[in-house]
TIMARLUM-581911 format. One record per residue: residue in one letter; x, y negated, z of N, C-alpha, C in turn. Coordinates in nm, 2 decimals. Each point is the difference from the previous one (the first is absolute). Layout:
BEGIN
{site 'A'; {X; Y; Z}; {X; Y; Z}; {X; Y; Z}}
...
//
This chain:
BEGIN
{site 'X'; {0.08; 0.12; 0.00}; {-0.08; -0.12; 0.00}; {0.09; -0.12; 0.00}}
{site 'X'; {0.00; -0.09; -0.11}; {0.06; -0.14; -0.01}; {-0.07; -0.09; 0.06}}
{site 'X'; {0.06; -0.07; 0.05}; {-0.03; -0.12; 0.11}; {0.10; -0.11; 0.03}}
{site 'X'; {-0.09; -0.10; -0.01}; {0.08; -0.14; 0.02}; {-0.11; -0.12; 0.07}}
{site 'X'; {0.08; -0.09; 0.06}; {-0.04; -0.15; 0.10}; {-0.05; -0.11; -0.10}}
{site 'X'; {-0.11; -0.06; -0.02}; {0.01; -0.10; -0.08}; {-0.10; -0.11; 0.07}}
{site 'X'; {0.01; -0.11; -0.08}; {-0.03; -0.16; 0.08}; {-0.11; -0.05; -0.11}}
{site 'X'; {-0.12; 0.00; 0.06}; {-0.10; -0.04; -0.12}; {0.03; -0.19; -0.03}}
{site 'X'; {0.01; -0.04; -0.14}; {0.03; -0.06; -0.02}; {-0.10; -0.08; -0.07}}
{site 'X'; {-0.13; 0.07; -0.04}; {-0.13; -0.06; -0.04}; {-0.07; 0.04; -0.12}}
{site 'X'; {-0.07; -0.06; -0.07}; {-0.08; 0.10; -0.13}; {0.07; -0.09; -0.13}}
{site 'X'; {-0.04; 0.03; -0.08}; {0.02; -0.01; -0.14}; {-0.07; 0.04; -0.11}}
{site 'X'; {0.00; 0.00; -0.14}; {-0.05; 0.07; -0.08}; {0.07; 0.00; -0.14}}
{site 'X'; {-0.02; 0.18; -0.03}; {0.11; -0.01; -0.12}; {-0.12; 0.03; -0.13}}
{site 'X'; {0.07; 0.05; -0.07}; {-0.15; 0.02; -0.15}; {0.10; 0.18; -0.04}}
{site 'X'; {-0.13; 0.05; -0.04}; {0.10; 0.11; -0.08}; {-0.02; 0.03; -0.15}}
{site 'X'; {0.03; 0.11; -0.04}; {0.04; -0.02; -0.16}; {-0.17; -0.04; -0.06}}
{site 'X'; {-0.09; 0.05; 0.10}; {-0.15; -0.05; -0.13}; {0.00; -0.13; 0.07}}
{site 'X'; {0.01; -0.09; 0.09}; {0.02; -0.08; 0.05}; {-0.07; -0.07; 0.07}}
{site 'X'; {-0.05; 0.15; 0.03}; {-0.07; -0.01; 0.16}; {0.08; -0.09; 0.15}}
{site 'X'; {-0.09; -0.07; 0.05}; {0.07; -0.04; 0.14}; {0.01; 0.07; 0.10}}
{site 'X'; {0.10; 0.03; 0.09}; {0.04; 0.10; 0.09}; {-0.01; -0.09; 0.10}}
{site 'X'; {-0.04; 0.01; 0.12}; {0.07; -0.05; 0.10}; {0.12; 0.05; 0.08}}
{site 'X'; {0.07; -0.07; 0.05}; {0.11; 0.11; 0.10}; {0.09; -0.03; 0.11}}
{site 'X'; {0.04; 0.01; 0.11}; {0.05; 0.00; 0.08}; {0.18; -0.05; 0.01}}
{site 'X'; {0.03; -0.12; 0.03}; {0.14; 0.04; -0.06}; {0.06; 0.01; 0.13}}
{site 'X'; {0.11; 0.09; 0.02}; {0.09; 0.04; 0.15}; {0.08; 0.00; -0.01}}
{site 'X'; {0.08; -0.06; 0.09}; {0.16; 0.02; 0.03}; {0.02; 0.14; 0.00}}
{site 'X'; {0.05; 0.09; -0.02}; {0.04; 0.14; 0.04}; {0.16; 0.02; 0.01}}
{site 'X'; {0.01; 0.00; 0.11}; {0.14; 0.00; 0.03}; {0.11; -0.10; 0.02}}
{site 'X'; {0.14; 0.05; -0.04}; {0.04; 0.11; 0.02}; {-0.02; 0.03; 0.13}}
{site 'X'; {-0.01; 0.13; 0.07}; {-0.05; 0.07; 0.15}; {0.19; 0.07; 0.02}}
{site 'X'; {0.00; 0.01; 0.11}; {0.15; 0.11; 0.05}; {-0.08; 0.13; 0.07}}
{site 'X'; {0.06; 0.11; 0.02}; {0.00; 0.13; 0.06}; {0.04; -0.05; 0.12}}
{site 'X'; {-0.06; -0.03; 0.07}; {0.06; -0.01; 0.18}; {0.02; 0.09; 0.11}}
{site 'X'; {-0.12; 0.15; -0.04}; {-0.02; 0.11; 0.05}; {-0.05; 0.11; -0.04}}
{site 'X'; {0.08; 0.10; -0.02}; {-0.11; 0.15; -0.02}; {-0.03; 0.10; 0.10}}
{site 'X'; {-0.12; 0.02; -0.05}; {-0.05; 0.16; 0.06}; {0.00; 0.09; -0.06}}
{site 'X'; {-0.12; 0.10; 0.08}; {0.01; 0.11; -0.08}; {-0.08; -0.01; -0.15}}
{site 'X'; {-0.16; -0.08; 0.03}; {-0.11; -0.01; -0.06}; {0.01; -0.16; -0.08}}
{site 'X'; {0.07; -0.07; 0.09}; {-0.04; -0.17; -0.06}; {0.17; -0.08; 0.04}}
{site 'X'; {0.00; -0.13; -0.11}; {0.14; -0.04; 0.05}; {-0.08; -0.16; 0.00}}
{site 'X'; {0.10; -0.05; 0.07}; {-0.03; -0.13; 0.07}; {0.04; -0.17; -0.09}}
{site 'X'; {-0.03; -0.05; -0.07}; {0.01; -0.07; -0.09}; {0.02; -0.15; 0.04}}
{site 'X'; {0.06; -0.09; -0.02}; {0.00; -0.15; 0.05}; {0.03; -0.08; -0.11}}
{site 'X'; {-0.09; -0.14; 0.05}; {-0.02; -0.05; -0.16}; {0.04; -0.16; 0.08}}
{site 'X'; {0.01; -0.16; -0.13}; {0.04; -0.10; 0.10}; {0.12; -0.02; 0.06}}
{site 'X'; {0.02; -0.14; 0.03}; {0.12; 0.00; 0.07}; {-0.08; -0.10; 0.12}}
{site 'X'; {0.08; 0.03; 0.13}; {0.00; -0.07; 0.05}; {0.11; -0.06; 0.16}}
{site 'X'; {0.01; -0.09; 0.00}; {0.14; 0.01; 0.09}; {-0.03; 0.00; 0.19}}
{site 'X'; {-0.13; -0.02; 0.07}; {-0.07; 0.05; 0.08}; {0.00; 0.14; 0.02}}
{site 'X'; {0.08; 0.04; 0.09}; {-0.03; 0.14; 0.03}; {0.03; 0.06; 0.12}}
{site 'X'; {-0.05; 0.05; 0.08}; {0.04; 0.05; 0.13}; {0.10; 0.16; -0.01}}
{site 'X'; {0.09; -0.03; 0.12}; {0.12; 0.09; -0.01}; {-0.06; 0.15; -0.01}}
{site 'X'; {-0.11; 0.09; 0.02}; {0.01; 0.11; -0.01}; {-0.04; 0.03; -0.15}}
{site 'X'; {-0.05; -0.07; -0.09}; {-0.03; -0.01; -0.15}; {0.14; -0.02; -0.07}}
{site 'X'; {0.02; -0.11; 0.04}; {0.15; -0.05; -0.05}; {0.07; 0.18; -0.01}}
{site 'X'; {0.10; 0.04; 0.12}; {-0.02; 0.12; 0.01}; {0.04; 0.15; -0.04}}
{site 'X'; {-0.16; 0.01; -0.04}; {-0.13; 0.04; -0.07}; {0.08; -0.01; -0.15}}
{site 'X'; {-0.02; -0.10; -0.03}; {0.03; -0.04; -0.13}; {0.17; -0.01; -0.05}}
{site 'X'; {0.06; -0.04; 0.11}; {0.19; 0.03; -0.03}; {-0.01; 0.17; -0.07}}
{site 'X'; {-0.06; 0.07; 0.12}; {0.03; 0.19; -0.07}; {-0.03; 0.03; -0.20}}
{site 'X'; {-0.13; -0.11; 0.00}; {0.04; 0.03; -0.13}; {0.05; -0.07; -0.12}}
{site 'X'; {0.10; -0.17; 0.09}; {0.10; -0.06; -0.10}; {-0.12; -0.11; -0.09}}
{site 'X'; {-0.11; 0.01; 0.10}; {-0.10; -0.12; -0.10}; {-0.01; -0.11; 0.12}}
{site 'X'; {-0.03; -0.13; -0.12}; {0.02; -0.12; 0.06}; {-0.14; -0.03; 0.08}}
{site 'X'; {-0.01; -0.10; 0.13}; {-0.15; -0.03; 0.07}; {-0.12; 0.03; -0.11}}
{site 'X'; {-0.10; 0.08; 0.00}; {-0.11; -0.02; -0.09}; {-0.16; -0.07; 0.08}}
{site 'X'; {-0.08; -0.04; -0.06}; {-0.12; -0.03; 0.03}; {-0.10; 0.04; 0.04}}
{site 'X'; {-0.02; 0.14; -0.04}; {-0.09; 0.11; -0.04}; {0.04; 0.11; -0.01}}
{site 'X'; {-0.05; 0.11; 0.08}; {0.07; 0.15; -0.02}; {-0.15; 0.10; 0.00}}
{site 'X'; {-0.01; 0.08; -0.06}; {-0.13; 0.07; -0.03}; {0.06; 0.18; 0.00}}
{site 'X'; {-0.08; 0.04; -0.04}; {0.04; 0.19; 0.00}; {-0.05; 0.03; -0.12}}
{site 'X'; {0.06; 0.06; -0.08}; {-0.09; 0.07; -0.14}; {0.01; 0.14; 0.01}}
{site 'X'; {-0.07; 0.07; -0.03}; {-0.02; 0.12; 0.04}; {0.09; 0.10; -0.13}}
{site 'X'; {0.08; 0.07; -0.04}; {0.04; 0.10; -0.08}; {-0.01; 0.13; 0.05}}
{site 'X'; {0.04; 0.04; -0.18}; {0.01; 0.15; 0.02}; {0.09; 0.06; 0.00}}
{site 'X'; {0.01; 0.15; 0.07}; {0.15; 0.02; 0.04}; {0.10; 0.03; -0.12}}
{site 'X'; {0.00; 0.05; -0.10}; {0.06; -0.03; -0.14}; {0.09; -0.10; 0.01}}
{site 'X'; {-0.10; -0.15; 0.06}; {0.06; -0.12; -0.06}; {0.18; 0.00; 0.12}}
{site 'X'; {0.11; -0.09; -0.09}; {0.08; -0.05; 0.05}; {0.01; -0.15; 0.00}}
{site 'X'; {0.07; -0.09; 0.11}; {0.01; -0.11; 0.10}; {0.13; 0.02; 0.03}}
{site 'X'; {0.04; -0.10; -0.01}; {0.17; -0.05; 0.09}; {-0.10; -0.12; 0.06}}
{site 'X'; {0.10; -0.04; 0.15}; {0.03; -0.09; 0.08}; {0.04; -0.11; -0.07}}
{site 'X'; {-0.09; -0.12; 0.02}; {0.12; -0.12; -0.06}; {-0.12; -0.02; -0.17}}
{site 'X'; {-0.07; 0.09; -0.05}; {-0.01; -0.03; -0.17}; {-0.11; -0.08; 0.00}}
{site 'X'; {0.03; -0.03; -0.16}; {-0.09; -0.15; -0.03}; {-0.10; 0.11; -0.10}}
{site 'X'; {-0.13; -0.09; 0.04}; {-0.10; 0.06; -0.10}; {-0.05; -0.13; -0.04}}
{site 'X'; {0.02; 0.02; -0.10}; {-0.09; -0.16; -0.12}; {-0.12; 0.06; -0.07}}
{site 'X'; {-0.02; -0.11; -0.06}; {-0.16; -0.01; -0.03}; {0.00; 0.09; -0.15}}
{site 'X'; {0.11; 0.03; -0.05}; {0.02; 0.11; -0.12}; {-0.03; 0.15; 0.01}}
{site 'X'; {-0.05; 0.02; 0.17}; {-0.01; 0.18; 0.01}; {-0.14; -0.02; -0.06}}
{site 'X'; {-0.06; -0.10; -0.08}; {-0.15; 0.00; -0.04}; {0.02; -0.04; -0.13}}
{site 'X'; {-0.11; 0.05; -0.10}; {0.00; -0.01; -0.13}; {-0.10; -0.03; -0.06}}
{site 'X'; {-0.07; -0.07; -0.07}; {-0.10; -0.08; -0.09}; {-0.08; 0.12; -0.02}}
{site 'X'; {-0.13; 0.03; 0.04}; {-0.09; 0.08; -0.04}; {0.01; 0.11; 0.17}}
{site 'X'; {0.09; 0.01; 0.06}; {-0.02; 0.03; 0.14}; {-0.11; -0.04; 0.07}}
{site 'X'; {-0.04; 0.10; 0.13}; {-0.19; -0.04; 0.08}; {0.08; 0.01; 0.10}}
{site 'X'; {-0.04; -0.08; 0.10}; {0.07; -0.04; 0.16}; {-0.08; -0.03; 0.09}}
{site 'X'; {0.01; 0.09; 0.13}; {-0.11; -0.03; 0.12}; {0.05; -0.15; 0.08}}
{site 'X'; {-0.06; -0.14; 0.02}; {0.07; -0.09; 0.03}; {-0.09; -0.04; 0.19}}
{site 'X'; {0.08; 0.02; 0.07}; {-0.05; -0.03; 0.16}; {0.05; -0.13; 0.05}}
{site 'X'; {-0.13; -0.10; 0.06}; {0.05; -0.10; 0.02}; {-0.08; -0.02; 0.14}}
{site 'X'; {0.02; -0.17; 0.03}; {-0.08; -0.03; 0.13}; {-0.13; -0.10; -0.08}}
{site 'X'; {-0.17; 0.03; 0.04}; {-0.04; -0.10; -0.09}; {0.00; -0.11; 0.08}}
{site 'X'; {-0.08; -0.08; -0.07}; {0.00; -0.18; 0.05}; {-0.09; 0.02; 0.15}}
{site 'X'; {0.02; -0.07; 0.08}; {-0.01; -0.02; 0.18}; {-0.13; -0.11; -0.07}}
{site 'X'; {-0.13; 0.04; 0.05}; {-0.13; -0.12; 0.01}; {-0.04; -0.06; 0.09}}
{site 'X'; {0.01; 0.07; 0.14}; {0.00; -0.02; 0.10}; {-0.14; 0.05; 0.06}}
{site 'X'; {-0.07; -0.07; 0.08}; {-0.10; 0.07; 0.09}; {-0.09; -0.02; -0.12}}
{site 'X'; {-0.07; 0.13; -0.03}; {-0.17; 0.01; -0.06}; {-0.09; 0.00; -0.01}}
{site 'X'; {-0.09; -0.04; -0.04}; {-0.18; 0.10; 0.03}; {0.00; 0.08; -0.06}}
{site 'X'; {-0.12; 0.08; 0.03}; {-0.01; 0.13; -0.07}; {-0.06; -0.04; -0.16}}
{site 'X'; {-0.01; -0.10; -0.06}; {-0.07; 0.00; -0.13}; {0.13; -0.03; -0.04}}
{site 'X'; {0.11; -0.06; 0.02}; {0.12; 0.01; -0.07}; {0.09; 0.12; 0.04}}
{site 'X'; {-0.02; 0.02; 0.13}; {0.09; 0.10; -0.05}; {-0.04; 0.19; -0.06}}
{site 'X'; {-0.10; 0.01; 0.06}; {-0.08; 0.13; -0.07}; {-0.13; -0.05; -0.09}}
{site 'X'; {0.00; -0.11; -0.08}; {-0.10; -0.02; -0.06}; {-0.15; 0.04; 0.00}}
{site 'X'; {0.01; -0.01; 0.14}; {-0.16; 0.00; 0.08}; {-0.10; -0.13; -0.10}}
{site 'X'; {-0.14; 0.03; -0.04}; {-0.09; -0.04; -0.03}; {-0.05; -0.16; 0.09}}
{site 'X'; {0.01; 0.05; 0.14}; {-0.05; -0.13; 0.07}; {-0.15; 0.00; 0.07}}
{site 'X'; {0.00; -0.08; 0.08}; {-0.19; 0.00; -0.03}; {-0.07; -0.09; -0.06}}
{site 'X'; {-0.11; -0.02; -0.03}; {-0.12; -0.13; -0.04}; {0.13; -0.08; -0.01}}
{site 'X'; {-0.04; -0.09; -0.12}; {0.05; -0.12; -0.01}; {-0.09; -0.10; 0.02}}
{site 'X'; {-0.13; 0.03; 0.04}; {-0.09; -0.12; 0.01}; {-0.01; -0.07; 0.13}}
{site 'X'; {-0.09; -0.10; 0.02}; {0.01; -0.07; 0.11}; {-0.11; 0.08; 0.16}}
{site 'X'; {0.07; 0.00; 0.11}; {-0.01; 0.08; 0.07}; {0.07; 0.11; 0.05}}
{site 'X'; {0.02; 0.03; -0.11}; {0.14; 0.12; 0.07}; {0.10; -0.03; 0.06}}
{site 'X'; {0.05; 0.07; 0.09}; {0.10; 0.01; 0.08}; {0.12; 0.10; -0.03}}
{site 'X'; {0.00; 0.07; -0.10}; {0.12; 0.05; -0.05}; {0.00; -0.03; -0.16}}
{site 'X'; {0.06; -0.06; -0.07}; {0.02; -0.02; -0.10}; {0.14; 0.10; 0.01}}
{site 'X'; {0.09; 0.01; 0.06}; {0.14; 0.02; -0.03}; {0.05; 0.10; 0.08}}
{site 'X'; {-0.10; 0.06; 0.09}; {0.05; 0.10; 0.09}; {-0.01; 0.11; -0.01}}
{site 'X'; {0.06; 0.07; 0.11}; {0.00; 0.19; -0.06}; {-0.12; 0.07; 0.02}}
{site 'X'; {-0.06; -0.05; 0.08}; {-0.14; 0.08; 0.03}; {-0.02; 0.12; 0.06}}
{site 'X'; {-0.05; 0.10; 0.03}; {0.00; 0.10; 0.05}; {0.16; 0.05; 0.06}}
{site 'X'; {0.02; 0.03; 0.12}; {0.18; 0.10; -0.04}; {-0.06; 0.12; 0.12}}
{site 'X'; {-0.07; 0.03; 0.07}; {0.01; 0.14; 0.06}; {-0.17; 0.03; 0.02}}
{site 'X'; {0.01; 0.15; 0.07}; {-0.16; 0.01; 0.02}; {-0.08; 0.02; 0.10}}
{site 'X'; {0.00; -0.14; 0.04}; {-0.05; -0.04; 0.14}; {0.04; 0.12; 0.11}}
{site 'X'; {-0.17; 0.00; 0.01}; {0.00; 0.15; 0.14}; {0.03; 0.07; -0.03}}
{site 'X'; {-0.05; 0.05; -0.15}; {-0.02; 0.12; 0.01}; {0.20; 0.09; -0.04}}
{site 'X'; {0.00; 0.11; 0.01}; {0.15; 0.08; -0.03}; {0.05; -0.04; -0.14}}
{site 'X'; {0.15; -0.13; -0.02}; {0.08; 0.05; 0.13}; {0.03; -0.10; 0.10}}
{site 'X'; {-0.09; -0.10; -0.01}; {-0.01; -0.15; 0.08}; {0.14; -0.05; 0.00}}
{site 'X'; {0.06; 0.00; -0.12}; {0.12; -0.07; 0.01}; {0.05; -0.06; -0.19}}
{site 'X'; {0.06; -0.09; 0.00}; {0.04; -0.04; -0.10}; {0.13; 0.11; -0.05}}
{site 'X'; {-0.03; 0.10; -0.11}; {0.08; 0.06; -0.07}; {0.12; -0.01; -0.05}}
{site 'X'; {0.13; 0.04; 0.02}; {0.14; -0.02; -0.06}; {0.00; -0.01; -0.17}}
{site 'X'; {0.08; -0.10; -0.02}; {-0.01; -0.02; -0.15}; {-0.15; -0.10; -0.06}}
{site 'X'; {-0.05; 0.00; 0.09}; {-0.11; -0.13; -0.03}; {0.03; -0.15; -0.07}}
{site 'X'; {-0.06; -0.03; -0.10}; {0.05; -0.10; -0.09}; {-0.04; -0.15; 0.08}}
{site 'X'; {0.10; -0.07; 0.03}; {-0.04; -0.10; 0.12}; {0.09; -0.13; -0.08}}
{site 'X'; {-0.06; -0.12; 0.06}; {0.11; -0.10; 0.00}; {0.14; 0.05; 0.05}}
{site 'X'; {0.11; -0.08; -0.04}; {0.15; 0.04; 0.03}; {0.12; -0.06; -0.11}}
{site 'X'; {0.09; -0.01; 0.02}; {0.09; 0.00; -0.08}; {0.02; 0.02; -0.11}}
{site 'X'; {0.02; -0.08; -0.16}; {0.00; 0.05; -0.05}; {0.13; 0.04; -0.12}}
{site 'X'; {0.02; 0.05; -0.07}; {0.10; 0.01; -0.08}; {0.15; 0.05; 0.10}}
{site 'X'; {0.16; -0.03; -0.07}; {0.07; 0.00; 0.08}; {0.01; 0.17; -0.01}}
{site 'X'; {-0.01; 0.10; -0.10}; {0.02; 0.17; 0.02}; {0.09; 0.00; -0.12}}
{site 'X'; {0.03; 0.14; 0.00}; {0.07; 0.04; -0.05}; {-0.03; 0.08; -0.10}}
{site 'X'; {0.02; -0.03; -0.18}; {-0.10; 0.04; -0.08}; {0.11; 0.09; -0.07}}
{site 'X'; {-0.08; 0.08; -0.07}; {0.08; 0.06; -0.11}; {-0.09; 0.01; -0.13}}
{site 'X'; {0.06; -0.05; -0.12}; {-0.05; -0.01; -0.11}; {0.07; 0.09; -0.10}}
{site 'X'; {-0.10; 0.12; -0.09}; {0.10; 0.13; -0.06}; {-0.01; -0.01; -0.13}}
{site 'X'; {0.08; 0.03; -0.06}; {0.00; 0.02; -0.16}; {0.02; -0.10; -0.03}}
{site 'X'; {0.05; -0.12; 0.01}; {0.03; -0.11; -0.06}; {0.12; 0.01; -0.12}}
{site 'X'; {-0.06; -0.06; -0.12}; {0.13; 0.03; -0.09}; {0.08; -0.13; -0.05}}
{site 'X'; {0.11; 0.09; -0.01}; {0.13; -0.13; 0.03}; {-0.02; -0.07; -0.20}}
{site 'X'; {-0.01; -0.10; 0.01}; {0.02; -0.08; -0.14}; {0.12; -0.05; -0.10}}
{site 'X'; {0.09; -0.02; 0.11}; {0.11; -0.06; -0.02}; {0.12; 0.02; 0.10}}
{site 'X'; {0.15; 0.05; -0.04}; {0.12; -0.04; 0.12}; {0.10; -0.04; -0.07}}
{site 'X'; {-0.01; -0.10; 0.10}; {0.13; -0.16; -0.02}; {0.10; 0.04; 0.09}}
{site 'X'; {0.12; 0.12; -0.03}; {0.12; 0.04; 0.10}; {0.07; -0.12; 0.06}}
{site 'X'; {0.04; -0.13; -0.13}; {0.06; -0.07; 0.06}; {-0.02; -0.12; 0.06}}
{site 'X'; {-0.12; 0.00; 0.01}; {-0.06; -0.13; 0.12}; {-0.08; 0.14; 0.09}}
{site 'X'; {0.03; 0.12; 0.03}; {-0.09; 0.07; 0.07}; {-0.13; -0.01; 0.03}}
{site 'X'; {-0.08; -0.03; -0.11}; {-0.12; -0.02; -0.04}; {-0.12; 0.12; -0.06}}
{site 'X'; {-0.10; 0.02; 0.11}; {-0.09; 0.05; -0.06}; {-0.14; -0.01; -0.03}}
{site 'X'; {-0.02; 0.02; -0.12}; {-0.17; -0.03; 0.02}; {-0.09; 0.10; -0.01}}
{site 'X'; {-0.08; 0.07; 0.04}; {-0.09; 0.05; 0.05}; {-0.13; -0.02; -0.05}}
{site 'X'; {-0.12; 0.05; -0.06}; {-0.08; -0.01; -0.04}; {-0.17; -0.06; 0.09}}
{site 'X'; {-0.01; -0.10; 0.03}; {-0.13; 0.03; 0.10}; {0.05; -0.08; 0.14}}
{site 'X'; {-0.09; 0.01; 0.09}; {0.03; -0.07; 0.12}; {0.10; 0.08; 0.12}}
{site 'X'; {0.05; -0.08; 0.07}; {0.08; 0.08; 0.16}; {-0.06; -0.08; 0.09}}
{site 'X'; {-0.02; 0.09; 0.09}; {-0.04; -0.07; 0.17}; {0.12; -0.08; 0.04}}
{site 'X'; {-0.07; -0.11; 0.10}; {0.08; -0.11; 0.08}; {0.01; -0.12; -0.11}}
{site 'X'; {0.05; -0.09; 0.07}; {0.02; -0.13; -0.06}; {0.14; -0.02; -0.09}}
{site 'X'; {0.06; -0.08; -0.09}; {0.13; -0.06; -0.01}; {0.08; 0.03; 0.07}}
{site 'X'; {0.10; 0.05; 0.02}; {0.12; -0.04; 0.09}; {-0.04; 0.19; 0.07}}
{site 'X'; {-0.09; 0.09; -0.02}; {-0.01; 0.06; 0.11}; {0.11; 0.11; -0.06}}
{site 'X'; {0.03; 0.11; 0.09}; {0.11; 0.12; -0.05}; {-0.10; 0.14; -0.06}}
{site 'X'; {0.04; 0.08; -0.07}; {-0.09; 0.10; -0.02}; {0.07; 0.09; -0.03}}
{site 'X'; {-0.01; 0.15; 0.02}; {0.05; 0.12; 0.01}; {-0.03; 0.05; -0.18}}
{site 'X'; {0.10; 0.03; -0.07}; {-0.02; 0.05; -0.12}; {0.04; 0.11; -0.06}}
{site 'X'; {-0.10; 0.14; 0.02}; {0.04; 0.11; -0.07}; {-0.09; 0.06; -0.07}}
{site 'X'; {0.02; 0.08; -0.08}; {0.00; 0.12; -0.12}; {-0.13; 0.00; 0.07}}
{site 'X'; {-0.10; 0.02; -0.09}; {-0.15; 0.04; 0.01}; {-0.01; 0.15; 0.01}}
{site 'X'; {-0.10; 0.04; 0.14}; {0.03; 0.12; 0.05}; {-0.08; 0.11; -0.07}}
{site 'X'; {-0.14; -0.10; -0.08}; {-0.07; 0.09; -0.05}; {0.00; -0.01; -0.16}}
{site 'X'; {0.13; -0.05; -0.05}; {0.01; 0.01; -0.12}; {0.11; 0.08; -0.06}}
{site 'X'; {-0.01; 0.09; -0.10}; {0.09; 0.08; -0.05}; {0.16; -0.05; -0.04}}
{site 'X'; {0.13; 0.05; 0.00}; {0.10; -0.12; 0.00}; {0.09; 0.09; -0.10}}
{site 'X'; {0.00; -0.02; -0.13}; {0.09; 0.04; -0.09}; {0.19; 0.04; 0.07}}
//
């Protein structure tokens, strides 16, 4: 399983040969270093940055890479080989490649339930007392006189952890480590996102 760190960098749109409009994603991808392996997954760091506390620092002397920003796990298989120390750029991907992309999405903050589960509402006419509220959440007396786990309630919204699959790669720019991506990614500008090999797609 190929895998790399990349930095969403915002949308775009390219045309293709009938000259259709694509939308697409453009990302920093890389270059990432090998910081750590295991048995199952090796430990990747992407970024520079000169903030770092001494057990990272370290951490990071053993494998001869400079402070990073960002360290993630990608999971492989045992076949694959990894050295200590190596650079993975945005070239282990190829134009016509599908890639599962995991990010953080955008933070909304506190919700109602019509935004955030697209609850209906009540009456919008005059007299009502709930236009916007959840309405019913448990069943009174009768069994199990309690409000149920996983009940769809005001709370928090946004701010998880998504994963988006099959996305196909449109274009790679090795030497500005540039990629674009077909379609949307979770999080905002600026956010980091996990980029590997699509799990449910066939891989020549």
């Amino acid at each position: 399983m190929k895998g790399i760190i990349g930095k969403k960098l915002g949308m775009s749109q390219i045309y293709d040969k009938e000259g259709r409009n694509i939308p697409v994603t453009l990302i920093q991808a890389g270059p990432c270093f090998v910081t750590q392996i295991k048995e199952r997954s090796i430990q990747i760091g992407f970024g520079s940055t000169k903030r770092v506390k001494k057990p990272l620092k370290g951490h990071l002397a053993k494998a001869k890479v400079n402070p990073v920003r960002v360290l993630k796990e990608i999971s492989i298989s045992k076949g694959e080989e990894y050295t200590l120390g190596q650079e993975l750029k945005v070239d282990i991907f190829k134009e016509g490649d599908y890639l599962d992309i995991t990010g953080i999405s955008k933070g909304k903050g506190f919700a109602g339930v019509m935004k955030r589960w697209g609850f209906t509402g009540g009456p919008a006419s005059h007299g009502s007392k709930s236009h916007r509220r959840v309405g019913s959440i448990g069943s009174g007396s009768a069994y199990p006189s309690r409000v149920l786990k996983g009940k769809k309630m005001p709370g928090r919204m946004g701010r998880d952890r998504i994963t988006v699959q099959n996305l196909e790669v449109m274009k790679v720019e090795p030497e500005k480590n540039l990629l674009l991506v077909k379609g949307a990614m979770p999080g905002a500008r600026g956010g980091y996102l996990i980029i590997k090999e699509a799990l449910k797609k066939k891989h020549a």
